[in-house]
C-alpha positions in Angstrom: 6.8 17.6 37.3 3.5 15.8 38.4 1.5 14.2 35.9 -1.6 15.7 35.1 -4.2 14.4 32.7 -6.4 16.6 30.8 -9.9 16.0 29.0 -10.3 16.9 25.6 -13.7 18.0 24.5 -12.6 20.3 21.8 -11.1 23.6 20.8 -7.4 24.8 21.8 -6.1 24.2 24.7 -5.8 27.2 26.9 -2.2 28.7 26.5 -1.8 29.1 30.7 -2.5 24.7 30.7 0.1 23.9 28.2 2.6 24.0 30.8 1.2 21.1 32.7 -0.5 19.2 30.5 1.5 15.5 30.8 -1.3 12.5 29.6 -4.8 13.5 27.4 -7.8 11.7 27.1 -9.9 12.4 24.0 -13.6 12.6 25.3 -15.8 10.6 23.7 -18.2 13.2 22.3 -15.0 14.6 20.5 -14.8 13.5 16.6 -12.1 15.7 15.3 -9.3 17.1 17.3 -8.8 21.0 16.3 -6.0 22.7 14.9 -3.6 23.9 16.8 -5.4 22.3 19.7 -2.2 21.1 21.7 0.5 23.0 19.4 3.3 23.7 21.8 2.7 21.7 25.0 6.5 20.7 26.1 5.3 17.8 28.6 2.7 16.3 26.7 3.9 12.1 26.9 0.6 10.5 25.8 -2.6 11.0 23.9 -5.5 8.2 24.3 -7.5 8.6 21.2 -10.6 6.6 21.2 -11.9 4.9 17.7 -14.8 7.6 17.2 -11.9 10.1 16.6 -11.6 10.5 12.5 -9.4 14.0 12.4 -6.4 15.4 13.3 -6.6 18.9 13.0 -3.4 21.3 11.4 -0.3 21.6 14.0 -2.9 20.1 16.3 0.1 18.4 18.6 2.7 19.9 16.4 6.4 21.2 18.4 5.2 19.0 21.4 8.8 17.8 22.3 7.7 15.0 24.9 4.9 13.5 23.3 6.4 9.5 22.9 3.8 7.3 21.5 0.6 7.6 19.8 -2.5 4.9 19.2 -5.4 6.1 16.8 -7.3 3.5 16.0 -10.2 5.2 14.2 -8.4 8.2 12.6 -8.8 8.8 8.7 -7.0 12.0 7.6 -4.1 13.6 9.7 -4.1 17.2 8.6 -0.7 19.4 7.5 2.0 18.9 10.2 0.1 17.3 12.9 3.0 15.9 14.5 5.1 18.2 12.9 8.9 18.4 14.9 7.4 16.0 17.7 11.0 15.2 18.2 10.3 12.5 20.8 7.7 10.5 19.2 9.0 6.7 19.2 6.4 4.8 17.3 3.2 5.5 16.2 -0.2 2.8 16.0 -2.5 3.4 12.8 -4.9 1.8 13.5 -6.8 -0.1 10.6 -8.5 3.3 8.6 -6.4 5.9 8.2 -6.9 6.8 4.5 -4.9 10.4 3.8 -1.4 11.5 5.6 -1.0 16.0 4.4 1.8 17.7 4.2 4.6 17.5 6.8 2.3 15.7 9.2 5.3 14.0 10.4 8.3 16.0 9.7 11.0 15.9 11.7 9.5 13.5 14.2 13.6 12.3 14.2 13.0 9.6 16.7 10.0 7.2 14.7 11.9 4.4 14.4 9.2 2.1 11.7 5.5 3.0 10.1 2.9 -0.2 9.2 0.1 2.1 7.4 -2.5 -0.9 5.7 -5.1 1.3 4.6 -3.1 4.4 3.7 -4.1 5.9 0.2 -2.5 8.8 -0.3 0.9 9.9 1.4 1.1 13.9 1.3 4.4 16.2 0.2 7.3 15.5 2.9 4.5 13.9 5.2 7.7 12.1 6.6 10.5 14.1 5.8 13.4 14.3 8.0 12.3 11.2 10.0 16.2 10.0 10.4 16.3 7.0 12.9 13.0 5.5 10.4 14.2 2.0 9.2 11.3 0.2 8.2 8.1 2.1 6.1 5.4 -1.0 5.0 2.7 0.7 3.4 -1.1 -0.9 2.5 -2.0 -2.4 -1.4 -4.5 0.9 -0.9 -1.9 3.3 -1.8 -2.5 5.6 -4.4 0.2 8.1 -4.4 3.0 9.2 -2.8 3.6 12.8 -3.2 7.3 14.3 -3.3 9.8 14.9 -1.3 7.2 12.1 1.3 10.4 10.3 2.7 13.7 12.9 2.0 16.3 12.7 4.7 15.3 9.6 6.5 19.0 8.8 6.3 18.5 5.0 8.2 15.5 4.2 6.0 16.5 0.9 4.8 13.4 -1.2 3.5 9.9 -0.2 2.0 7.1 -2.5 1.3 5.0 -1.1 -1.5 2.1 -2.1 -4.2 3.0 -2.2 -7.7 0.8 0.7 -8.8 1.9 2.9 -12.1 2.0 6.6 -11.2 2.1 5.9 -7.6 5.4 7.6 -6.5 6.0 11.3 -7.1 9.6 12.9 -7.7 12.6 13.0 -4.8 10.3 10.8 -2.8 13.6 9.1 -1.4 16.7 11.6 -1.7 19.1 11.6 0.6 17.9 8.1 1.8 21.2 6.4 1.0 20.6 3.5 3.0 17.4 2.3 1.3 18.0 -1.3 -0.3 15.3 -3.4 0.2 12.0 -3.0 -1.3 9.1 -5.8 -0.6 5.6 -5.8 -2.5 2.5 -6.6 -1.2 -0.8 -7.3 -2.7 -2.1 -9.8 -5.2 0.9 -9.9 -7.9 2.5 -13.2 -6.8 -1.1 -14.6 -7.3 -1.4 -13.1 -10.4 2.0 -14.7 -11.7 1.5 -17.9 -10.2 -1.6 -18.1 -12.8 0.6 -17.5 -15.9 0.3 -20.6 -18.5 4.1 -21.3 -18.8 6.8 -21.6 -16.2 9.3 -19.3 -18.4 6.9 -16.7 -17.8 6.4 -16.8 -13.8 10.2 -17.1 -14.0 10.7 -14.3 -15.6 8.5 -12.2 -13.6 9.9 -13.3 -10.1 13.5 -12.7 -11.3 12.1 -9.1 -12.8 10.5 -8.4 -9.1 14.2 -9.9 -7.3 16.1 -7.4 -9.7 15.6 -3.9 -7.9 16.5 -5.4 -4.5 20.2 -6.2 -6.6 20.1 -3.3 -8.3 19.1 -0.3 -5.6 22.3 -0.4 -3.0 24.3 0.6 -6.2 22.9 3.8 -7.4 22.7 7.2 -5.4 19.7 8.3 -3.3 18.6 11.1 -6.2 17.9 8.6 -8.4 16.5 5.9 -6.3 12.1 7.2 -6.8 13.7 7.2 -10.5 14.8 3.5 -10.8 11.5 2.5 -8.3 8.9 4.1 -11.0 10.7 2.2 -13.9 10.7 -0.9 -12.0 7.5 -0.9 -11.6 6.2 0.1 -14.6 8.5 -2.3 -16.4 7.0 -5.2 -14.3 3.4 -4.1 -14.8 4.2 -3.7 -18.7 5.8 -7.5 -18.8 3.0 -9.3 -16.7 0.4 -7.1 -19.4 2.0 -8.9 -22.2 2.1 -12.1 -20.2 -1.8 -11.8 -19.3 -2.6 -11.0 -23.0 -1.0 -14.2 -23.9 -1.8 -16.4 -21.4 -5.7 -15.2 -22.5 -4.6 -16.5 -26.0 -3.7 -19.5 -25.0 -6.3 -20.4 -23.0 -8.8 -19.4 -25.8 -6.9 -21.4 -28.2 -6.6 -24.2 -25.3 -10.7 -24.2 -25.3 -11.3 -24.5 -29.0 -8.9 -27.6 -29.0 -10.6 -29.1 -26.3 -14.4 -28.6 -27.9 -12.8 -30.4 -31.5 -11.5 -32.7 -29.3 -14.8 -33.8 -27.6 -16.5 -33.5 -30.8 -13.8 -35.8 -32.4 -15.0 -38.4 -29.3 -18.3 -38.4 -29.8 -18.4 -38.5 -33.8 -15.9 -41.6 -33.8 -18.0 -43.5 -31.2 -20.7 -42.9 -33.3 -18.8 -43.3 -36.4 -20.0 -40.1 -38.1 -17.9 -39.1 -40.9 -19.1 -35.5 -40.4 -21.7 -33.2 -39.0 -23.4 -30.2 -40.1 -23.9 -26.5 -37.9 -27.2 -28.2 -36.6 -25.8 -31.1 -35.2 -22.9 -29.7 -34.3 -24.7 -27.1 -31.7 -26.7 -30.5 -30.8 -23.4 -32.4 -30.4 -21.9 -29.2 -27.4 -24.4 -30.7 -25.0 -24.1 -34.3 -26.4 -20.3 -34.4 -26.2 -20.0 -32.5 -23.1 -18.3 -29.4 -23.7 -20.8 -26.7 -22.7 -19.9 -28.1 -19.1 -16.1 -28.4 -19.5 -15.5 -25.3 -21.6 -17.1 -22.8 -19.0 -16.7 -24.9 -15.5 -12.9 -26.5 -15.8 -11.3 -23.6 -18.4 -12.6 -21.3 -16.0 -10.2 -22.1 -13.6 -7.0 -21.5 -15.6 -8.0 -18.1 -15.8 -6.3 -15.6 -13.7 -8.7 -13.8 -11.0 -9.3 -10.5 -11.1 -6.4 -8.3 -8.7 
């Protein structure tokens, strides 16, 4: 069949062109690509979205058997089962905002072999379900949720890179994904830990954060989302505690310091003792209204 390239400029495409349609260029005064706008075209290989495209429309390329790689560099939502059964679709380019993924948008698209979404927020119900040569799924620290049933029956899934969020992951997110082992997290935990006052405490951490990648190959895919939500939260809850402590400490760590200066300064002076006046007078004397608030700071951990 002979290629032939069509130009999108909106609306469905008309049923007698389906037939032919083999490469689309999205036209650059398109912002949003319809629903149902190439639902059903059997030859479709290729899309070229430019970045001024934010929409995917419902089943707008869904049951397009052909259709083998995708590049969207400026889409934000892709609507229910845009891509829905594309059972030729090899790999699939993000870009850098897409925010929301709705139901099924990706079901049974059995040949996507890996996902990198950085900016993703919210992953809709069985938005990948089905997907069963996916391997690899590395998601952004923007995700919010992950609704259920968002990965079911990607049998070769094998590694997911996920923030620690609480409430993130919905039920039967991963059932029937028996081969999922590995799970990597992103975003600014390891920072966060590497801040902690005591060594027995970033140790304990780490070897909390190493445990599920031990632990997941032994237990069956209906309870994998299980053992992920209590991981996390279990993690989150400890490096809480940790946080609240390491607060303490350094609070504690300040007032020792200001005595200490004030200790300094009375014994060069050999004062015996000092009364509230002087010692408010002594803070700036001694020092310690520079070292409380300018070195302490720094032992503090930043804000995630």
């Amino acid at each position: 069949m002979a290629d032939h390239v069509y130009i999108y400029t909106g609306g469905r495409v008309p049923e007698h062109l389906k037939e032919h349609i083999t490469h689309v260029i999205i036209d650059r005064s398109v912002r949003s690509i319809d629903d149902f706008a190439f639902y059903e075209c059997p030859h479709l290989l290729d899309v070229r979205f430019h970045s001024g495209v934010g929409r995917v429309g419902r089943e707008a390329f869904a049951h397009c058997p052909s259709l083998l790689h995708l590049k969207m560099p400026g889409v934000r939502i892709i609507e229910d089962a845009a891509f829905f059964d594309c059972q030729q679709l090899i790999d699939v380019d993000f870009g850098s905002k897409l925010e929301i993924i709705k139901f099924a948008a990706f079901s049974q698209c059995i040949s996507l072999r890996s996902l990198k979404i950085p900016t993703v927020k919210d992953i809709g119900v069985a938005a990948f379900f089905c997907c069963e040569q996916l391997t690899d799924a590395e998601l952004g620290e923007d995700l919010e949720r992950v609704e259920k049933r968002a990965f079911r029956r990607c049998f070769n899934l094998r590694r997911i890179a996920i923030p620690l969020k609480k409430g993130m992951l919905e039920c039967d997110i991963f059932n029937y994904c028996e081969n999922l082992v590995k799970v990597d997290f992103i975003g600014n935990v390891l920072t966060t830990v590497s801040y902690l006052s005591l060594h027995s405490w970033r140790n304990d951490i780490e070897e909390q954060i190493k445990w599920i990648n031990r632990f997941l190959p032994t237990i069956s895919s209906s309870m994998k989302t299980v053992a992920l939500q209590q991981w996390i939260e279990s993690i989150l809850e400890k490096l809480e505690f940790y946080k609240r402590e390491h607060c303490k400490q350094l609070k504690e760590a300040s007032t020792e310091l200001e005595l200490a200066l004030w200790k300094t300064k009375m014994e060069k002076e050999g004062v015996q003792s000092w009364d509230k006046r002087q010692r408010e007078e002594s803070r700036f004397v001694c020092k310690s209204d520079i070292v409380i608030p300018n070195v302490m700071s720094f032992l503090k951990i930043p804000e995630e």
